[in-house]
C-alpha positions as protocol buffer text, in pm:
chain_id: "A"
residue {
  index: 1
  type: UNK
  ca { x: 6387 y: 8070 z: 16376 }
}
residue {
  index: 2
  type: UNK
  ca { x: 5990 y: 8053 z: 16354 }
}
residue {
  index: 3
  type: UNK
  ca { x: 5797 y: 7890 z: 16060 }
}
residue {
  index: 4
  type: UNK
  ca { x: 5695 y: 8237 z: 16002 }
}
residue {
  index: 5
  type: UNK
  ca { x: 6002 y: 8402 z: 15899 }
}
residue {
  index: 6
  type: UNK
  ca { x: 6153 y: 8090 z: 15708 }
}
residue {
  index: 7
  type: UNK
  ca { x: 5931 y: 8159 z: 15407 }
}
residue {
  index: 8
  type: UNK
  ca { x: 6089 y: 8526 z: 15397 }
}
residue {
  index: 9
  type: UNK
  ca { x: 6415 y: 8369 z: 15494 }
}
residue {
  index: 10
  type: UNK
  ca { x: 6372 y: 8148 z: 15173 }
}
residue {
  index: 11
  type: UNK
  ca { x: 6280 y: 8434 z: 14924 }
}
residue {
  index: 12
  type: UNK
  ca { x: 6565 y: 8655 z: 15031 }
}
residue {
  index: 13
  type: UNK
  ca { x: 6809 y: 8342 z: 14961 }
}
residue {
  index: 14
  type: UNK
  ca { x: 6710 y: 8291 z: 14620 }
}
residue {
  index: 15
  type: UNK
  ca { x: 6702 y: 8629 z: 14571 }
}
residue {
  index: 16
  type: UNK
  ca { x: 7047 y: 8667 z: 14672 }
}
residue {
  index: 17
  type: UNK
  ca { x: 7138 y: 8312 z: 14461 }
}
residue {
  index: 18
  type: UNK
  ca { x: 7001 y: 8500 z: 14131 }
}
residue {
  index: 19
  type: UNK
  ca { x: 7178 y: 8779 z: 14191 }
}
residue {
  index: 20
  type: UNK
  ca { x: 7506 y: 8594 z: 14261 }
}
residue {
  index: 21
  type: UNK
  ca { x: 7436 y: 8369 z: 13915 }
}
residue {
  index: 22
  type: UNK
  ca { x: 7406 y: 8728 z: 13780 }
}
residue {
  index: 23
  type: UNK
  ca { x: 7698 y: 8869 z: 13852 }
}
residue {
  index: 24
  type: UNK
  ca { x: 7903 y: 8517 z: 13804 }
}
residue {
  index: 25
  type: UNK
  ca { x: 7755 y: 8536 z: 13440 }
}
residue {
  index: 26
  type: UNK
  ca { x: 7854 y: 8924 z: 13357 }
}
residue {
  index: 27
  type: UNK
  ca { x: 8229 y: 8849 z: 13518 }
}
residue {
  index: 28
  type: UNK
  ca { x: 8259 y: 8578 z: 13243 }
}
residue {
  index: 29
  type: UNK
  ca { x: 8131 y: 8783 z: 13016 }
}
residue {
  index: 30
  type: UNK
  ca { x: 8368 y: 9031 z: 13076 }
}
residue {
  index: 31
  type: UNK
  ca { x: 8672 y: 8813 z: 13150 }
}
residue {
  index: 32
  type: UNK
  ca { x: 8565 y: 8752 z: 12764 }
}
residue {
  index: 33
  type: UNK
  ca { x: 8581 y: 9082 z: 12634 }
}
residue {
  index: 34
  type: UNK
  ca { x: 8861 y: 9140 z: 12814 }
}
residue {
  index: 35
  type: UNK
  ca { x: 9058 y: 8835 z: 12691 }
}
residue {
  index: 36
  type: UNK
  ca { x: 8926 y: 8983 z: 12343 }
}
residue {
  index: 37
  type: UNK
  ca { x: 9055 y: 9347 z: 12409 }
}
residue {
  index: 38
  type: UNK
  ca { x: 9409 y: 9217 z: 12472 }
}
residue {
  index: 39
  type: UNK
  ca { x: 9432 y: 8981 z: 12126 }
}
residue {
  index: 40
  type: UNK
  ca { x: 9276 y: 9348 z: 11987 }
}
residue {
  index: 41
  type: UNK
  ca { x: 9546 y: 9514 z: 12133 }
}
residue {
  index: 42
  type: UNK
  ca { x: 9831 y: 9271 z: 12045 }
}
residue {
  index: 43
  type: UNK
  ca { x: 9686 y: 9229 z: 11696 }
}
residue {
  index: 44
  type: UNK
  ca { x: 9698 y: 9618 z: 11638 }
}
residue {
  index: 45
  type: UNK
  ca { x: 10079 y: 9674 z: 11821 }
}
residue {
  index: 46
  type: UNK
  ca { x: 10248 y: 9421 z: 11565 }
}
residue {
  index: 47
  type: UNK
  ca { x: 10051 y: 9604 z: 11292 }
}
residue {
  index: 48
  type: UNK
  ca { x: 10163 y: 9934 z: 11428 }
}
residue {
  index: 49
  type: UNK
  ca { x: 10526 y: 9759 z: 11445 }
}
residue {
  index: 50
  type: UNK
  ca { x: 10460 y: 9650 z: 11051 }
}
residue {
  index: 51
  type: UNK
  ca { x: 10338 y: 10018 z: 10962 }
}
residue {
  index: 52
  type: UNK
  ca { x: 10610 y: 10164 z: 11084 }
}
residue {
  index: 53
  type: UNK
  ca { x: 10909 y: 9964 z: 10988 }
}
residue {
  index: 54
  type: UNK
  ca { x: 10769 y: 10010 z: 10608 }
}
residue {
  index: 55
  type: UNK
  ca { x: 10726 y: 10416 z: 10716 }
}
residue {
  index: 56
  type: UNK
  ca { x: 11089 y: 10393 z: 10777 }
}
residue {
  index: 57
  type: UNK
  ca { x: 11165 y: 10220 z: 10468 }
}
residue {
  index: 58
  type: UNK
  ca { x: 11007 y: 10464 z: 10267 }
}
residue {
  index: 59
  type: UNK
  ca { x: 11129 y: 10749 z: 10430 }
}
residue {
  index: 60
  type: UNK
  ca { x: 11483 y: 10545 z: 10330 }
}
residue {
  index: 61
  type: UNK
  ca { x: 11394 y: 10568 z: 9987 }
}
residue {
  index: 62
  type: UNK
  ca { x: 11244 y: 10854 z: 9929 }
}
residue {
  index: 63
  type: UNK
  ca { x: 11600 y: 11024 z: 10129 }
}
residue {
  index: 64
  type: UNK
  ca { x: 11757 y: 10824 z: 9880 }
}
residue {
  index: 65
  type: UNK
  ca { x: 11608 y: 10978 z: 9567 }
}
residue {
  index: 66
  type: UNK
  ca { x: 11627 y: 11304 z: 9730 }
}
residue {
  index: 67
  type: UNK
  ca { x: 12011 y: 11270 z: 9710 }
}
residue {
  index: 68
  type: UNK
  ca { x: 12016 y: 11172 z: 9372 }
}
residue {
  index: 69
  type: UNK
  ca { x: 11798 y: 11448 z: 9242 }
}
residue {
  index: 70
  type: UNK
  ca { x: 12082 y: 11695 z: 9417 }
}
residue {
  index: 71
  type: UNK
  ca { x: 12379 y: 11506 z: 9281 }
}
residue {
  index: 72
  type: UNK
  ca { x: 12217 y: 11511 z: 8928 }
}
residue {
  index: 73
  type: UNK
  ca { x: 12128 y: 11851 z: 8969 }
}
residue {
  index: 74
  type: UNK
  ca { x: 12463 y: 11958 z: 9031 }
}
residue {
  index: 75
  type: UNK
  ca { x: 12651 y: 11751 z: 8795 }
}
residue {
  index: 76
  type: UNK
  ca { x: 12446 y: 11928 z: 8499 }
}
């Protein structure tokens, strides 16, 4: 290679090495926010677990009162 073309050589290297720091940087970034999404996600399944379980136990009860109201209702 000629002295000329090392300078350009040079340029085009750190060009490339910011770029590469660049996208190093926005892969941790996202390796965060995805690491983030997934607690997100796991946070709002057991709450979706929680919601339902107590959906369930009030449809229980309400079933339950329900059948009382008919049994009273035909026992007058």
């Amino acid at each position: 290679m000629n002295d000329t073309a090392r300078p350009a050589v040079d340029v085009e290297l750190k060009r490339l090495e910011k770029r590469i720091d660049e996208l190093v940087s926005a892969v941790a970034q996202l390796k965060d926010e995805n690491r983030a999404l997934h607690q997100r996600q796991d946070a709002l399944t057991a709450e979706r677990a929680t919601l339902l379980q107590k959906n369930e136990q009030v449809r229980a009860r309400v079933e339950a009162m329900i059948g009382r109201l008919k049994a009273m209702e035909h026992a007058t």
